[in-house]
BALUMTI-217300 format. One record per residue (C-alpha): residue in three letters; x, y, z. Coordinates in steps of 0.02 Angstrom, whole numbers, plus 32768, in hexadecimal, padded with zeros to 4 digits. Last residue first. Example, Ala and Ser with C-alpha at 12.3 -4.5 7.8 and 13.67 -1.06 7.14 Angstrom:
% residues 2
Ser82AC7FCB8165
Ala82677F1F8186
//
This chain:
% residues 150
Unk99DBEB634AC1
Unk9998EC024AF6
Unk98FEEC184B91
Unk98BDECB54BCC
Unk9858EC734C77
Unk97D1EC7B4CE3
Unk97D4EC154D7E
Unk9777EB874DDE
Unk97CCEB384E74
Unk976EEA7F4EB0
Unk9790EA284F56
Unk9769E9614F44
Unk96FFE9374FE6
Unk96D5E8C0506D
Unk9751E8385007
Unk971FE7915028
Unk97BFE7574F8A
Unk973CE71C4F11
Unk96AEE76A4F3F
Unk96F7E81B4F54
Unk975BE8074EBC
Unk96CDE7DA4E4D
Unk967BE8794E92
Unk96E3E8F04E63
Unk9701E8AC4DD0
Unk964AE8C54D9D
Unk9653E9674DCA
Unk96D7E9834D4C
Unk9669E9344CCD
Unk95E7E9B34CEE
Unk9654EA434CF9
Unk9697EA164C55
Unk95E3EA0E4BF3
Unk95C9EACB4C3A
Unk966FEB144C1E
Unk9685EAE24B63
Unk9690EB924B21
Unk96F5EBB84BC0
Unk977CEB4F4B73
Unk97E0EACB4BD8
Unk9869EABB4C43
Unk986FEA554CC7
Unk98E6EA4B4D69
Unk98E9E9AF4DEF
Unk9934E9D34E85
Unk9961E9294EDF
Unk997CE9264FAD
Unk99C5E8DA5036
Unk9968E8FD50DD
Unk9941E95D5168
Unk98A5E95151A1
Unk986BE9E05240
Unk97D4E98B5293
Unk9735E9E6528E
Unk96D1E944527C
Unk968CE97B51C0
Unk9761E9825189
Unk97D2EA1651BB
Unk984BEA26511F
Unk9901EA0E5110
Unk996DE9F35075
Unk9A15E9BF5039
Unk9A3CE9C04F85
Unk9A43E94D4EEB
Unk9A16E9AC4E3C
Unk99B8E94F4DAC
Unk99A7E9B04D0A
Unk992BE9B74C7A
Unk9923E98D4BCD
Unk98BAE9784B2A
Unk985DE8D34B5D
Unk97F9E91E4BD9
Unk9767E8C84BE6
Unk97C0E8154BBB
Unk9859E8544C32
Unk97FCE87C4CD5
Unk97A6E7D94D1C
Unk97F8E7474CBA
Unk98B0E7874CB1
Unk9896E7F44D3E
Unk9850E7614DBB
Unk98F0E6FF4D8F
Unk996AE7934DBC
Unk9918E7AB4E51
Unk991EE6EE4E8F
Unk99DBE6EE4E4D
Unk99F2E7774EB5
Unk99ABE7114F52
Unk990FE7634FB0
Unk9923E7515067
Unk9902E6B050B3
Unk9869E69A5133
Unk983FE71651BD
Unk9796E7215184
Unk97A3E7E95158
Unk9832E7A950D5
Unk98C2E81850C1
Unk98D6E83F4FFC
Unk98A3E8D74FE9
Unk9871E92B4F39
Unk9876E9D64F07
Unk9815EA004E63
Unk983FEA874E05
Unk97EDEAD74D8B
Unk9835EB5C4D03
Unk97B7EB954C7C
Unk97D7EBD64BCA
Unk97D8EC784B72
Unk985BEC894AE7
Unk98F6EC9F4AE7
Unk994FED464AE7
Unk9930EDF54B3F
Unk998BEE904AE8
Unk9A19EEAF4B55
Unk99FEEF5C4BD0
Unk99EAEFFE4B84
Unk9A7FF0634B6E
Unk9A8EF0EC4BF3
Unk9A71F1A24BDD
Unk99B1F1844BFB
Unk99E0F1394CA9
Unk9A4DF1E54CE1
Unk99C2F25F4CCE
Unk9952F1E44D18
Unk99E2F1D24DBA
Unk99CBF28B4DAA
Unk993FF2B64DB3
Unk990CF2304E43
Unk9987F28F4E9E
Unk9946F3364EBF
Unk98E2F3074F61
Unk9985F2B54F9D
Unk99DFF3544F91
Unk9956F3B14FE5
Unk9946F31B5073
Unk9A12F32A5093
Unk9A11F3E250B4
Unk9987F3CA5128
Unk99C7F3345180
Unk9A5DF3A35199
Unk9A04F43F51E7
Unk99B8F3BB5267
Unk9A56F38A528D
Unk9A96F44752AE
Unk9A15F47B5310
Unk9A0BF3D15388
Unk9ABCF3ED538C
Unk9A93F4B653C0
Unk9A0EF47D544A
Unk9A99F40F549A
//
């Protein structure tokens, strides 16, 4: 017993000095490599906005051709220059504690950090106008920086 407990604690030994030498040589071996790709684009802003379409009332749940009607006036005159629609399956626990789970619409825009402050405004402003519309307890929002290309 007493010469396993020798011989294991030798081999964490061993295997701390070779670890304590490592960071040498994983630098060592990082300066021989190329550097990575050059970034490309340019800065811009990724937001997301994820949109349910069960209504807390109990009344219909949002149609397609309701979404696609409140994009066209809601979304597409302050974002003219693109953005996608994605349909997905969500679930969310709503101000009751109940666990909703519902068809969903992820909406993705892209836009340039330069104009980050005038866009968040109008994005919260389509937050809102679905929340009336559709008696929505919340729009979920994702904000990321991005490189962006076209």
């Amino acid at each position: 017993m007493l010469t396993r407990f020798l011989r294991n604690r030798s081999a964490l030994a061993v295997a701390g000095i070779l670890l304590a030498g490592a960071p040498a040589t994983v630098t060592a071996l990082a300066a021989d490599r190329p550097s990575a790709a050059p970034a490309r684009g340019k800065p811009y802003i990724e937001t997301r906005l994820l949109f349910g379409t069960a209504r807390p009332d109990g009344g219909p749940a949002v149609t397609d051709r309701q979404f696609t009607a409140f994009v066209d006036k809601e979304v597409t005159p302050d974002f003219p220059d693109g953005l996608t629609v994605q349909t997905g399956r969500g679930q969310w626990r709503d101000a009751h504690g109940t666990i909703e789970k519902e068809r969903s619409y992820v909406l993705t825009l892209l836009y340039p950090r330069t104009a980050a402050e005038g866009s968040d405004r109008k994005i919260e402003e389509i937050r809102r106008a679905y929340e009336k519309a559709f008696a929505q307890e919340s729009v979920g929002r994702v904000d990321e920086h991005a490189q962006v290309d076209f």
